[in-house]
Backbone as a chain_set.jsonl record, in Angstrom:
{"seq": "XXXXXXXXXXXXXXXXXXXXXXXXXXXXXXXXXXXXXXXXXXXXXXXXXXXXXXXXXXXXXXXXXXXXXXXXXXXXXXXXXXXXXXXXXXXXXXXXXXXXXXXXXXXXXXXXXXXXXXXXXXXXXXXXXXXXXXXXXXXXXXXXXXXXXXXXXXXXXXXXXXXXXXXXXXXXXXXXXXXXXXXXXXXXXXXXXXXXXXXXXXXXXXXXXXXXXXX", "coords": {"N": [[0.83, -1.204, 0.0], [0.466, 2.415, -0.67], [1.543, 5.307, 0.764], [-0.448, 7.289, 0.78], [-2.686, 5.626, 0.608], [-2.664, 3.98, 2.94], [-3.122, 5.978, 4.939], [-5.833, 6.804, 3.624], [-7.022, 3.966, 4.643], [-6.734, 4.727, 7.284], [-8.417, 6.838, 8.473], [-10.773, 6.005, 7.098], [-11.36, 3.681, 8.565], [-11.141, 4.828, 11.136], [-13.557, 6.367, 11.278], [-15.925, 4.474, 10.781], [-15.237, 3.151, 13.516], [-16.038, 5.361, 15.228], [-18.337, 6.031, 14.61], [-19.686, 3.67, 15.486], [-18.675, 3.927, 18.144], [-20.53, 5.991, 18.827], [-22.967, 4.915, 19.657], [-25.321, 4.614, 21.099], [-24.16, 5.232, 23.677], [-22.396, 5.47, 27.317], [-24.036, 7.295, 28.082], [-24.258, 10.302, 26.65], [-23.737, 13.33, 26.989], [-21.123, 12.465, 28.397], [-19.339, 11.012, 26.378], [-19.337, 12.913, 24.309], [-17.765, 14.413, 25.076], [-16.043, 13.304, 25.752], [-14.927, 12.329, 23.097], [-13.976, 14.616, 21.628], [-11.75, 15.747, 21.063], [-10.528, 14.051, 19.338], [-12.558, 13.987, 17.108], [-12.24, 16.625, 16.49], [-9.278, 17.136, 16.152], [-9.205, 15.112, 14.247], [-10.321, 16.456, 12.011], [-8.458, 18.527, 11.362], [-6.503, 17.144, 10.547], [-7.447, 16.263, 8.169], [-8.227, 18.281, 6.807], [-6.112, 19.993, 6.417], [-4.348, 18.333, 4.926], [-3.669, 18.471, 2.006], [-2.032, 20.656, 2.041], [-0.178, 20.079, 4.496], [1.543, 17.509, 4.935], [1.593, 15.304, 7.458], [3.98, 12.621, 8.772], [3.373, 8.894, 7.962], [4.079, 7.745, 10.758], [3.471, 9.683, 12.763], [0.753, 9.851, 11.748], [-0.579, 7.6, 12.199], [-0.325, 7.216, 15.021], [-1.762, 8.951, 15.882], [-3.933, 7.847, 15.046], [-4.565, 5.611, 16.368], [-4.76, 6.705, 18.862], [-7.064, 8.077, 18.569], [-8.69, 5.82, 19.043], [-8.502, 4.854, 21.151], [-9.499, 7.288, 22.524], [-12.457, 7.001, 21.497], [-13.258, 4.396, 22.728], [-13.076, 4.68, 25.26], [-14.706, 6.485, 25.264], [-17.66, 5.81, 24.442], [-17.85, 3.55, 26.498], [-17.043, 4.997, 29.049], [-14.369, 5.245, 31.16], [-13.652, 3.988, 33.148], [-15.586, 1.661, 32.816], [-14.106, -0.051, 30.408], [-14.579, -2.403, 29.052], [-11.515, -4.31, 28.15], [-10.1, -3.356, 30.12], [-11.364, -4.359, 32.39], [-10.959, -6.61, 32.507], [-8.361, -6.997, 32.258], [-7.863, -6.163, 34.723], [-9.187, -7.955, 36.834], [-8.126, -10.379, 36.108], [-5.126, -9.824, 36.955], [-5.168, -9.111, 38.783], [-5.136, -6.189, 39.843], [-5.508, -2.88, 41.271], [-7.196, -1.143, 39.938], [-9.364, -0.505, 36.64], [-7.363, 0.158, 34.719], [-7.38, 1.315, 32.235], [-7.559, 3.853, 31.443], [-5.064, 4.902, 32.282], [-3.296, 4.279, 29.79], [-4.732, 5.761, 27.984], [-4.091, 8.612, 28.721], [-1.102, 7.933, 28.557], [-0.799, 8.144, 25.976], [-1.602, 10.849, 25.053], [0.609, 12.083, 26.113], [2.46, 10.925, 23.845], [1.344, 12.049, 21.497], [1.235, 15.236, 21.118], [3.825, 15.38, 21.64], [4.978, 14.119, 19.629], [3.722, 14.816, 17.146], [4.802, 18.023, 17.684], [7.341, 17.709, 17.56], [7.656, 16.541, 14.503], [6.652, 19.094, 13.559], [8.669, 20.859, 14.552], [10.854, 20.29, 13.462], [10.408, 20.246, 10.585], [9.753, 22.976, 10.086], [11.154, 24.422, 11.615], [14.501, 26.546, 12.826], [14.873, 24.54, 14.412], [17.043, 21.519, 14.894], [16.862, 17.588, 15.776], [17.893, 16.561, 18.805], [18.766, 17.398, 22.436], [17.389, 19.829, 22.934], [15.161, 19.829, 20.965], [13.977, 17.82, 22.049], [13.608, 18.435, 24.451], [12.117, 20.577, 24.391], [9.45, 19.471, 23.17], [9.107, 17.367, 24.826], [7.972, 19.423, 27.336], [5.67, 20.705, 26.11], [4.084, 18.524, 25.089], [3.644, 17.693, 28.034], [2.487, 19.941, 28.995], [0.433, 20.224, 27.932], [-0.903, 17.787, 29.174], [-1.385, 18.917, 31.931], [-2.745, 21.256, 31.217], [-5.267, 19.949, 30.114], [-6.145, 18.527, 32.722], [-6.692, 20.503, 34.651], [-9.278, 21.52, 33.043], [-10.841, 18.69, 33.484], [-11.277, 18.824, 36.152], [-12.783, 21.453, 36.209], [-15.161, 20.737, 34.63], [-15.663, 18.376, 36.332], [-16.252, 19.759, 38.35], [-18.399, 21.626, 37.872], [-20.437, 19.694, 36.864], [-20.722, 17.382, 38.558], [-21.589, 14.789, 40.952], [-22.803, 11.505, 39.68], [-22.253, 11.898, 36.564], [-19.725, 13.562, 36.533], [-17.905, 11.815, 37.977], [-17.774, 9.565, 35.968], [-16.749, 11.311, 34.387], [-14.124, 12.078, 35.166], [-12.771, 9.439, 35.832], [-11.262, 8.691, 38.153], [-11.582, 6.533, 39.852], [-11.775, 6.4, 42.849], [-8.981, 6.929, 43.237], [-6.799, 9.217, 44.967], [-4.599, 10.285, 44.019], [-5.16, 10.718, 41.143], [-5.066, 12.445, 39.205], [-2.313, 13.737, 39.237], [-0.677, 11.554, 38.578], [-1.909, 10.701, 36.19], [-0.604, 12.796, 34.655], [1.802, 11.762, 34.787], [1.843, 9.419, 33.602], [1.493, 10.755, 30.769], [3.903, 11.935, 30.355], [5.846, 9.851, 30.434], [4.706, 8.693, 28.074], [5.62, 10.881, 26.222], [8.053, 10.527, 26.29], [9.022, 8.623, 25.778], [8.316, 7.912, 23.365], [9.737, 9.928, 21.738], [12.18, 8.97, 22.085], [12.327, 6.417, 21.153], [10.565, 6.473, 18.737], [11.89, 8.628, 17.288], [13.64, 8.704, 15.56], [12.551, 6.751, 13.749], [10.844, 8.609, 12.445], [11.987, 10.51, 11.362], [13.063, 9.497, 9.019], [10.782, 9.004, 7.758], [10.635, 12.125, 7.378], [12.379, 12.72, 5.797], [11.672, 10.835, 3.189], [9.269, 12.393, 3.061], [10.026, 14.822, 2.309], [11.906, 14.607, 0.061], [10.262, 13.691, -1.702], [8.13, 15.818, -2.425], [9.48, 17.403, -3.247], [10.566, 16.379, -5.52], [7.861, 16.203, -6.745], [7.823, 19.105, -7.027], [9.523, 19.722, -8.817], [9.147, 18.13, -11.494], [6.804, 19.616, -11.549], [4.36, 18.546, -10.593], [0.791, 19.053, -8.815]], "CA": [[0.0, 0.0, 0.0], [1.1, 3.522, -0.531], [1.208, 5.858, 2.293], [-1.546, 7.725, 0.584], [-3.75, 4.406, 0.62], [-2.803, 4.067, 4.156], [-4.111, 7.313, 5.463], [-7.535, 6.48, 3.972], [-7.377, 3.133, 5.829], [-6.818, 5.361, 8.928], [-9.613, 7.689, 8.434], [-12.52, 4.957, 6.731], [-11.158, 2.846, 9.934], [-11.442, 6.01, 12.451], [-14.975, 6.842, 10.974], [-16.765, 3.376, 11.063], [-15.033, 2.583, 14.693], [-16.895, 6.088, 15.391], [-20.479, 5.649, 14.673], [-19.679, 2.316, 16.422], [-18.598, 4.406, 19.725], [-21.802, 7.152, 19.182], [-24.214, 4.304, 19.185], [-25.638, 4.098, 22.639], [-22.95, 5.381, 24.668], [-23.001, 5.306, 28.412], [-23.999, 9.113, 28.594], [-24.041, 11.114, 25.441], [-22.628, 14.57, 27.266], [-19.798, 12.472, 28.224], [-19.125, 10.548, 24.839], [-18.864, 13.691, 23.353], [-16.642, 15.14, 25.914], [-14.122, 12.802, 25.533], [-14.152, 11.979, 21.594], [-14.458, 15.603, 20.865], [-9.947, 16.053, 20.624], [-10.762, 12.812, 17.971], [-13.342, 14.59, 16.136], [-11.357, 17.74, 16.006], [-7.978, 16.645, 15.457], [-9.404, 14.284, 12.995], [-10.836, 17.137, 10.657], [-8.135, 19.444, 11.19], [-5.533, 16.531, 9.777], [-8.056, 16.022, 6.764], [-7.831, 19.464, 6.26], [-4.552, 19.722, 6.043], [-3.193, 17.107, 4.343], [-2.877, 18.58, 0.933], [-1.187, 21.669, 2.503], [0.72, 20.024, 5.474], [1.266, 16.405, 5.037], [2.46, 14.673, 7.819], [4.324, 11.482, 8.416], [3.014, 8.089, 8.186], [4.039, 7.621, 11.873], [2.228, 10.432, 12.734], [-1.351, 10.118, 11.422], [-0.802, 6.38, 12.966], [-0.666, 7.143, 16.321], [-3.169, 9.738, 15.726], [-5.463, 6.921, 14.56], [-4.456, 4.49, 17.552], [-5.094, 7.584, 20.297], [-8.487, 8.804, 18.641], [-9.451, 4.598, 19.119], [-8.56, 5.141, 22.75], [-10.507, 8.18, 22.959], [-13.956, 6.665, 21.219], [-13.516, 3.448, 23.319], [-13.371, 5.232, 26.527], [-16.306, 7.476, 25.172], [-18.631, 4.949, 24.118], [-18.168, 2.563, 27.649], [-16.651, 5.18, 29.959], [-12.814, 4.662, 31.048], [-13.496, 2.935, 34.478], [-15.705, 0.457, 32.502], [-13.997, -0.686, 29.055], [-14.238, -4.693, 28.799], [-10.198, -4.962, 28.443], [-9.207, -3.134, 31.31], [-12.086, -4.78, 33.253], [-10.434, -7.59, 32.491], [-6.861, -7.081, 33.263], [-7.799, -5.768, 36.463], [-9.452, -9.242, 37.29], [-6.867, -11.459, 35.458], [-3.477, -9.474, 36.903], [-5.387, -8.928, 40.327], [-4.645, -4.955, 39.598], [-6.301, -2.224, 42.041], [-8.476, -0.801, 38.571], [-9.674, -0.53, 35.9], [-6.188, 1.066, 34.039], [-7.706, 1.668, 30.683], [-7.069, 5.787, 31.382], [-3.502, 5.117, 31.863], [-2.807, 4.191, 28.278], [-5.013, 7.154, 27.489], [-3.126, 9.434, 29.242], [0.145, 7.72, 28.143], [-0.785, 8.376, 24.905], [-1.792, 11.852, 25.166], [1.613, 12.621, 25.92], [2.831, 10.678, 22.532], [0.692, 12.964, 20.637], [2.107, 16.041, 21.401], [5.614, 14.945, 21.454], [5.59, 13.506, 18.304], [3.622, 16.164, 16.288], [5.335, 18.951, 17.766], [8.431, 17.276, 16.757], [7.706, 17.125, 13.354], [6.368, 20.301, 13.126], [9.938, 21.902, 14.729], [11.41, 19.434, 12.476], [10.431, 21.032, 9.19], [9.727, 24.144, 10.264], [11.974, 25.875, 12.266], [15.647, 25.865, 12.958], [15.589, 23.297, 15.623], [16.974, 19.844, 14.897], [17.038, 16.402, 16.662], [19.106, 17.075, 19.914], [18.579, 17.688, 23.57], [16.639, 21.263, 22.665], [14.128, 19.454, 20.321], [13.519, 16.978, 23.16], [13.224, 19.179, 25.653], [11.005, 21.195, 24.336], [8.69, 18.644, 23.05], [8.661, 17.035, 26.059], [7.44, 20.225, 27.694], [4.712, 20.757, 25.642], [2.86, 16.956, 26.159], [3.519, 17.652, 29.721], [1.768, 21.451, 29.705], [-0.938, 20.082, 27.661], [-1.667, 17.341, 29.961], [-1.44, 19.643, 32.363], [-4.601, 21.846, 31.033], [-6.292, 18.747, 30.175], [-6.212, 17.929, 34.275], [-7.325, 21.529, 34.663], [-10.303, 21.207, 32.312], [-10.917, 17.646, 34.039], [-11.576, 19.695, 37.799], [-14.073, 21.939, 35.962], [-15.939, 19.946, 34.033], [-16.137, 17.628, 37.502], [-17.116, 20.772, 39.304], [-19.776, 22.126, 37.272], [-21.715, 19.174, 36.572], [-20.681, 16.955, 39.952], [-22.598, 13.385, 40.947], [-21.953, 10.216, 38.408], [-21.189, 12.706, 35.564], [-18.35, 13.492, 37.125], [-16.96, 10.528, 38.194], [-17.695, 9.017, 34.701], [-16.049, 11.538, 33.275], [-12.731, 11.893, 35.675], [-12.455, 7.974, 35.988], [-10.166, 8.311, 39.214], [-12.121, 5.476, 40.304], [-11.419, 6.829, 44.323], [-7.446, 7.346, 43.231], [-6.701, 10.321, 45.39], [-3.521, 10.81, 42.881], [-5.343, 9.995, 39.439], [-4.442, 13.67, 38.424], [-0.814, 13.385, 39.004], [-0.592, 9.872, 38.016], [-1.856, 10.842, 34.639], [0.494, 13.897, 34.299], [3.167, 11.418, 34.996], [1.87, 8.651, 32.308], [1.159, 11.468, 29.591], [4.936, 12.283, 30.693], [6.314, 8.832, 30.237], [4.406, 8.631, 26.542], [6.165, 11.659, 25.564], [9.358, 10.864, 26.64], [9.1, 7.079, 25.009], [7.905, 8.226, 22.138], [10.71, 10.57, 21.009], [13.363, 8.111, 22.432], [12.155, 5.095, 20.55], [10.385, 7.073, 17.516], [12.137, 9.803, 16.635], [14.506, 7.918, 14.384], [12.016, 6.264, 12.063], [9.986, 9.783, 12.318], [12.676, 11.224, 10.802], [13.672, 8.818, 7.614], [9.547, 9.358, 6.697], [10.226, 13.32, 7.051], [13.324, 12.923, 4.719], [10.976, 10.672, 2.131], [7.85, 13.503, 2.284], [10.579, 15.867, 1.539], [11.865, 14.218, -1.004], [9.008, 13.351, -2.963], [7.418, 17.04, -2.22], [11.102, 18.229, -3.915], [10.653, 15.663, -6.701], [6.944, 16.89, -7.809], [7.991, 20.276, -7.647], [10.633, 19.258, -10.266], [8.234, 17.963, -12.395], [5.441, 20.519, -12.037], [2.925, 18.785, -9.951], [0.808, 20.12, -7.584]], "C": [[0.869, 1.261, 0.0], [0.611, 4.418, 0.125], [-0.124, 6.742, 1.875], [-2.9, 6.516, 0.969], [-3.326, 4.052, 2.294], [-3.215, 4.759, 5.279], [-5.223, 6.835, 5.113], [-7.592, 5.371, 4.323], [-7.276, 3.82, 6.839], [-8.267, 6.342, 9.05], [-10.978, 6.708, 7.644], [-12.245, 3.98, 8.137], [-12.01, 3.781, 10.959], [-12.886, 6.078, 12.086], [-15.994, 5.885, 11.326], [-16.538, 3.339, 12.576], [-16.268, 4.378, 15.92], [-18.593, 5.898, 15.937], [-20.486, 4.751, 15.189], [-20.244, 3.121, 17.965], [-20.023, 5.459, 20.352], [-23.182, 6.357, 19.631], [-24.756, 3.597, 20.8], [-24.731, 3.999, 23.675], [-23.281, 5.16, 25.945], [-22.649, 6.772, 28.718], [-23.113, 9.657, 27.569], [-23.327, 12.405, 25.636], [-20.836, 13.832, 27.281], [-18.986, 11.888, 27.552], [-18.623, 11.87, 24.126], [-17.703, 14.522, 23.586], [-15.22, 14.84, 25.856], [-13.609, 11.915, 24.395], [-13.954, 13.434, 21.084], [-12.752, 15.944, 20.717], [-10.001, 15.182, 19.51], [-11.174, 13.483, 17.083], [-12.215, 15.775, 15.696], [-9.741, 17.694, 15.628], [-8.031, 15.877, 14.125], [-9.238, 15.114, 11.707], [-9.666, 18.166, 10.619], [-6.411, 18.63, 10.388], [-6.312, 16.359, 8.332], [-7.529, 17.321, 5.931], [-7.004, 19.976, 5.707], [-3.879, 19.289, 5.521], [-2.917, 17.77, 3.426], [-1.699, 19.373, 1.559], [0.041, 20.836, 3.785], [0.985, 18.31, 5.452], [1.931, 15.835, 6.158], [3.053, 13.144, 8.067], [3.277, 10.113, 8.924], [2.912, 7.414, 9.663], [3.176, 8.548, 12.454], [1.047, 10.083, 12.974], [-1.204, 8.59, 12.083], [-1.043, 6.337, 14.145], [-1.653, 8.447, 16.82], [-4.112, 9.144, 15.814], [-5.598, 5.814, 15.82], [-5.178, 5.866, 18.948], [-6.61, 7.837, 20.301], [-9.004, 7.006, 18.877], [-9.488, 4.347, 20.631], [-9.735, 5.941, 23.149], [-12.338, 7.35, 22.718], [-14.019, 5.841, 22.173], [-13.769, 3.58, 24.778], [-14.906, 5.879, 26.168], [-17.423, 6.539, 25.195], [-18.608, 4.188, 26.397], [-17.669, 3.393, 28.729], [-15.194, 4.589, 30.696], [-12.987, 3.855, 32.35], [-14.502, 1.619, 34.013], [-15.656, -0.302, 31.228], [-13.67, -2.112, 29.412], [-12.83, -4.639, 29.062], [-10.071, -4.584, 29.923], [-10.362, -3.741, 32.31], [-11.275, -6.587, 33.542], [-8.711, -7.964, 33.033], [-7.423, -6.822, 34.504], [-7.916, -7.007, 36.788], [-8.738, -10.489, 37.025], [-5.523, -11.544, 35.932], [-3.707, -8.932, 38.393], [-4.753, -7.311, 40.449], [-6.013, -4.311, 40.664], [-7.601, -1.445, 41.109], [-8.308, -0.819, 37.876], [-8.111, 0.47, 35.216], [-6.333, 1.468, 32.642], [-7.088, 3.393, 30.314], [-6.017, 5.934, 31.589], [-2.867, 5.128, 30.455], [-3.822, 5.363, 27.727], [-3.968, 7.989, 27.741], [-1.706, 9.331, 28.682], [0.177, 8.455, 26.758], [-0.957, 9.782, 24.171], [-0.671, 13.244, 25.353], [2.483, 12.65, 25.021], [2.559, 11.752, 21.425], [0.953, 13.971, 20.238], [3.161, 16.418, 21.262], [5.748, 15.004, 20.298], [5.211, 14.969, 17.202], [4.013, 17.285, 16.136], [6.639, 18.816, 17.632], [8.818, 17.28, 15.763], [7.337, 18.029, 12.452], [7.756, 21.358, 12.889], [10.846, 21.525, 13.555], [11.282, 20.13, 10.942], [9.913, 22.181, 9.158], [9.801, 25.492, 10.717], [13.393, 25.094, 12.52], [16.011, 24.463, 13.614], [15.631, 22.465, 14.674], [17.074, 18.511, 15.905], [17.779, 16.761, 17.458], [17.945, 17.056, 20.645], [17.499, 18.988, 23.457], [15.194, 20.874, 22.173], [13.287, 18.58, 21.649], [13.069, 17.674, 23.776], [11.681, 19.862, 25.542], [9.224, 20.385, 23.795], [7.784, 18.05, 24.427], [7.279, 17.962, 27.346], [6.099, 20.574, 27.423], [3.516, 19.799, 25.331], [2.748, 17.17, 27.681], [2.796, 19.021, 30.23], [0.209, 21.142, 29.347], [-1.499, 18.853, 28.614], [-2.218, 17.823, 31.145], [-2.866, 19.923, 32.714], [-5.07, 20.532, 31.298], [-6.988, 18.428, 31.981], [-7.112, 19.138, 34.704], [-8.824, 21.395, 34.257], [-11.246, 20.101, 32.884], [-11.996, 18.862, 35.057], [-12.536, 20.624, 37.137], [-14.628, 21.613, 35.664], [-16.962, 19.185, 35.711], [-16.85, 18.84, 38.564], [-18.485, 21.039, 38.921], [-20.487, 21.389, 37.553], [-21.872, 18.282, 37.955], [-21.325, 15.357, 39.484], [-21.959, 12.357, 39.813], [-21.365, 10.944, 36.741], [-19.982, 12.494, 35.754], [-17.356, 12.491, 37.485], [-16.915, 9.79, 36.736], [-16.612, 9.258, 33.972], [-14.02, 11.323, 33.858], [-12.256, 10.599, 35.463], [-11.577, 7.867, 37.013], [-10.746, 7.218, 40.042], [-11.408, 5.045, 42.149], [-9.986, 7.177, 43.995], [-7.14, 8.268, 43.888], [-6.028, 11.418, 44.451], [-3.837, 10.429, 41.456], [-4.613, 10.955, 38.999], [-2.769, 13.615, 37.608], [-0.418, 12.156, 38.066], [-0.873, 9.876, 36.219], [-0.95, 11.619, 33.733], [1.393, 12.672, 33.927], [3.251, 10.069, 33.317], [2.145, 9.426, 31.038], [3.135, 11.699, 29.477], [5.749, 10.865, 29.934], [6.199, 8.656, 28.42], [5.28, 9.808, 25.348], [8.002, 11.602, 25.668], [9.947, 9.223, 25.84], [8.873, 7.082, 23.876], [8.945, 8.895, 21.307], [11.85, 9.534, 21.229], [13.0, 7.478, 21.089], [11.324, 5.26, 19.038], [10.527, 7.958, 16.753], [12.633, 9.544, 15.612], [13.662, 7.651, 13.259], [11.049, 7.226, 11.536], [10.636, 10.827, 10.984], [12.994, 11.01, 8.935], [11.998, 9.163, 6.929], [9.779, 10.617, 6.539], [11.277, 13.125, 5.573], [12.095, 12.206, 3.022], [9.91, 11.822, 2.237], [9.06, 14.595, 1.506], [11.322, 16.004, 0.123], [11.049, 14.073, -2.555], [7.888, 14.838, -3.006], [8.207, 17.564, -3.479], [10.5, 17.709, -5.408], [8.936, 16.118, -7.825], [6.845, 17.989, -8.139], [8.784, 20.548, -8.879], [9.791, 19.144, -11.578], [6.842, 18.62, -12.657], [4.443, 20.173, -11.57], [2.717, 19.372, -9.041], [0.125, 19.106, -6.373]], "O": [[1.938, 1.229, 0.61], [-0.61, 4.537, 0.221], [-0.921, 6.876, 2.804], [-3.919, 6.811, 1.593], [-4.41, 3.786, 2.814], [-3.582, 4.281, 6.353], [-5.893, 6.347, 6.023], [-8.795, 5.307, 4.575], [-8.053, 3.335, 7.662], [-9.004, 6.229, 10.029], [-12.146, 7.024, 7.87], [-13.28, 3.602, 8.686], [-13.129, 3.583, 11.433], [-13.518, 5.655, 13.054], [-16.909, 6.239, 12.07], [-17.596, 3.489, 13.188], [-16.93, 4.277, 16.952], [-19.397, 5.753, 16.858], [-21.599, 4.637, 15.702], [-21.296, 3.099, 18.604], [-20.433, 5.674, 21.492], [-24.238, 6.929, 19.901], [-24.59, 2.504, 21.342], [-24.512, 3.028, 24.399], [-24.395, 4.659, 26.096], [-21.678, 7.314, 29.246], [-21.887, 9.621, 27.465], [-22.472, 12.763, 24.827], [-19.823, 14.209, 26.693], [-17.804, 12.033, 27.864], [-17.601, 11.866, 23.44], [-16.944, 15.106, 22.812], [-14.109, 15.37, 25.871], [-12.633, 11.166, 24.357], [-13.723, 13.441, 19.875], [-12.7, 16.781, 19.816], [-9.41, 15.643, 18.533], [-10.42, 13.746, 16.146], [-11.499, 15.724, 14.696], [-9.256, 18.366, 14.718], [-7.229, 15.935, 13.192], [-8.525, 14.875, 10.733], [-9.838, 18.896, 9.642], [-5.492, 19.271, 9.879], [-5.581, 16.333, 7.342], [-6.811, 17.436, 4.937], [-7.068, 20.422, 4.562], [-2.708, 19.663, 5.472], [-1.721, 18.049, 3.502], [-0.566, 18.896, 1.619], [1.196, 21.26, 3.74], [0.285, 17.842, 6.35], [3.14, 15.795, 5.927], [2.425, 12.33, 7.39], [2.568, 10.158, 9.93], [1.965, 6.673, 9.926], [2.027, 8.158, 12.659], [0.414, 9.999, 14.026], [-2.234, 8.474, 12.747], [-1.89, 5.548, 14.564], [-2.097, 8.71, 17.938], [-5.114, 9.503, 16.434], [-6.667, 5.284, 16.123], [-6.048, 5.588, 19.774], [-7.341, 7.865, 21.291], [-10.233, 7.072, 18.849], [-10.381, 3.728, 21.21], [-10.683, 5.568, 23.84], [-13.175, 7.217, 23.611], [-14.917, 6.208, 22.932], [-14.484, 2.821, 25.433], [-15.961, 5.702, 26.777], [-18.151, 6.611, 26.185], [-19.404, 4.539, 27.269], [-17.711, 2.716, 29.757], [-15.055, 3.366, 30.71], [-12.207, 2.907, 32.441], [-14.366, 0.579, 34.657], [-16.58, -1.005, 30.817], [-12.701, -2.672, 29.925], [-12.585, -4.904, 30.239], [-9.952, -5.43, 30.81], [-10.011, -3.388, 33.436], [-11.185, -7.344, 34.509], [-8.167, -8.771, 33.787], [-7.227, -7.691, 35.353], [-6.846, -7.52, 37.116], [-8.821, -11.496, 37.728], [-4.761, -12.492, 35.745], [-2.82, -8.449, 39.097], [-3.8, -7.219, 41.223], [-7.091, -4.872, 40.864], [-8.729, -1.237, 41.555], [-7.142, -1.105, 37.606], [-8.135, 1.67, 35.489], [-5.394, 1.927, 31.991], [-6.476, 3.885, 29.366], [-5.553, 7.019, 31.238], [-2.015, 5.945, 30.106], [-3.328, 5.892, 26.731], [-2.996, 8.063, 26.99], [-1.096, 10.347, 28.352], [1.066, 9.255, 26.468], [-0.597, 9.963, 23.008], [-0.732, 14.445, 25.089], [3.253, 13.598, 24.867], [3.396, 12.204, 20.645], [1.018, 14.07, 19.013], [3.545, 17.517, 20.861], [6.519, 15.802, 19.764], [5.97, 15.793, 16.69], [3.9, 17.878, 15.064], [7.255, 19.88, 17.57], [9.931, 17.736, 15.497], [7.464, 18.057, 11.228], [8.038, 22.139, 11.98], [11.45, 22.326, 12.842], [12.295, 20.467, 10.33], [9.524, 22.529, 8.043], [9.31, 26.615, 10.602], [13.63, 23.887, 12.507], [16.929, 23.657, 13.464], [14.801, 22.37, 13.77], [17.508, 18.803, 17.019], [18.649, 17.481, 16.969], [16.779, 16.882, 20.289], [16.591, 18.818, 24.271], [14.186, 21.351, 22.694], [12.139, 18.809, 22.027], [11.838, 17.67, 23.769], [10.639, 19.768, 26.19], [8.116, 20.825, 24.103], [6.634, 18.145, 24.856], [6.279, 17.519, 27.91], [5.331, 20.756, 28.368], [2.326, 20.113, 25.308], [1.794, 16.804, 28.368], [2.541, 19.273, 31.408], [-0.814, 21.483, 29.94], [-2.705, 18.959, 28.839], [-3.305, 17.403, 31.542], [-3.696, 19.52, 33.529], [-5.251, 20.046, 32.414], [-8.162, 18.162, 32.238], [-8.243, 18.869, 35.107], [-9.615, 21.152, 35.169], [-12.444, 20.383, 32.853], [-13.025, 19.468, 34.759], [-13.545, 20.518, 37.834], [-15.566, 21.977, 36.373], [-18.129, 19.312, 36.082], [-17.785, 18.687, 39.349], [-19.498, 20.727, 39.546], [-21.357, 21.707, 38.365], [-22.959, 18.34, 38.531], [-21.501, 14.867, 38.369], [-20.869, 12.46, 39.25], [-20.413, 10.598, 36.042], [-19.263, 11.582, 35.347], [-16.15, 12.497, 37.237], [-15.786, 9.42, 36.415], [-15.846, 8.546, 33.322], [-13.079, 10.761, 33.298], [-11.197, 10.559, 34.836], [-10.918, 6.831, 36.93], [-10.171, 7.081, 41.122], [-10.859, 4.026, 42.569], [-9.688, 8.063, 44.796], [-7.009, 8.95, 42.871], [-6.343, 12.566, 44.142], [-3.014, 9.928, 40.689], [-3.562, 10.681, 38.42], [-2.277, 13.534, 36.483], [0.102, 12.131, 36.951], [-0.271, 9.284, 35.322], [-0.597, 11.365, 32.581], [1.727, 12.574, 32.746], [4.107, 9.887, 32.452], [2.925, 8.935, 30.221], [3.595, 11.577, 28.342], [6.217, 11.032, 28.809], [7.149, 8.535, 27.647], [5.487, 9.665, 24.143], [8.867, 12.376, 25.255], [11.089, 8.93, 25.488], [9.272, 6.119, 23.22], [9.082, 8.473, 20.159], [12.492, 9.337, 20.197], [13.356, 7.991, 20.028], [11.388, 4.334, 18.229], [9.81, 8.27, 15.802], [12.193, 10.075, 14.592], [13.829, 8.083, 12.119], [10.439, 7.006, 10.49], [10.112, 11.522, 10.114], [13.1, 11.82, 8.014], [11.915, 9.532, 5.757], [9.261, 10.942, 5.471], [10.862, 13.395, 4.446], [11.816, 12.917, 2.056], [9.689, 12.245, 1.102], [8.947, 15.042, 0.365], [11.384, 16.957, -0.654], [11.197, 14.252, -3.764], [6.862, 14.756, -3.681], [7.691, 18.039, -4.49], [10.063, 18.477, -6.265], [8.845, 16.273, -9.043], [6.174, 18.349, -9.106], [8.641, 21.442, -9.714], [9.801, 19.951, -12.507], [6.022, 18.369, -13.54], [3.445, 20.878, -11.721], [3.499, 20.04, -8.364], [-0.048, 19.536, -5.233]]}, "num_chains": 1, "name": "protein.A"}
């Protein structure tokens, strides 16, 4: 398949697994609450693509995070089937499904704002790129935690708990900072490298149709 034909498997995938997650959620405010970074990230990579393409790694773990997000939305993160299941299989204190959210939340971030600095500003790969990457999964989980505490204020009662999922944790907050932290810091380690050899092919083949006049 060519990475074009692999993007629309990520987006006819993302779309069906969708209307899956909308379809009798448990509590439609908070379904929408917590696919609505999916939805909107989704359309604002569609959007984009001619103008900004980015790498095949990329829009992948784009498409793996927004399957996190629906799957929490649809069943609520303290009760998705797997993690109901590890818990009871690995004798775990809960439901951990919102850790690999969270983890992933910090991937997201990392990575995209990586290959944003990456082709479009001086920085390169180094300690600086890291850093600052890093920083920026870890401010946005941050808000996110922020956002969390109002949301739970406003509306209060099983809302609230639905939507937080600290399922009594005292330290979910932190605890998620620290996963979103971990995802961003595992993510550039262990994918910056092959992040890099796809920016060199887009740039390549960007170079090569300007050569020849397409658009």
């Amino acid at each position: 398949m060519t990475p074009r034909q692999v993007h629309l498997a990520f987006l006819a995938s993302g779309l069906a697994i969708l209307a899956w997650s909308g379809f009798r959620p448990n509590g439609r405010l908070n379904w929408l609450m917590e696919t609505l970074p999916a939805m909107v990230g989704g359309v604002l990579l569609v959007v984009t693509y001619r103008r900004f393409r980015f790498s095949t790694v990329s829009y992948g773990l784009a498409w793996f995070f927004a399957i996190i997000l629906m799957i929490g939305g649809h069943y609520t993160y303290a009760e998705v089937p797997i993690g109901n299941w590890a818990r009871d299989a690995f004798g775990l204190s809960r439901n951990h499904f919102d850790r690999l959210g969270h983890f992933f939340q910090g991937v997201i971030p990392a990575m995209f704002a990586r290959e944003l600095l990456v082709r479009t500003s001086p920085l390169r790969p180094g300690k600086w790129l890291f850093t600052v990457c890093v920083a920026l999964a870890l401010s946005i989980s941050a808000a996110y935690e922020l956002f969390e505490w109002q949301y739970a204020a406003t509306f209060g009662g099983q809302r609230a708990n639905d939507f937080l999922g600290s399922q009594g944790d005292i330290w979910d907050a932190q605890k998620d900072m620290f996963m979103a932290l971990c995802g961003a810091v595992a993510s550039l380690l262990l994918l910056g490298r092959w992040q890099d050899r796809q920016i060199e092919a887009l740039v390549a083949d960007a170079s090569a149709r300007g050569t020849r006049g397409e658009g």
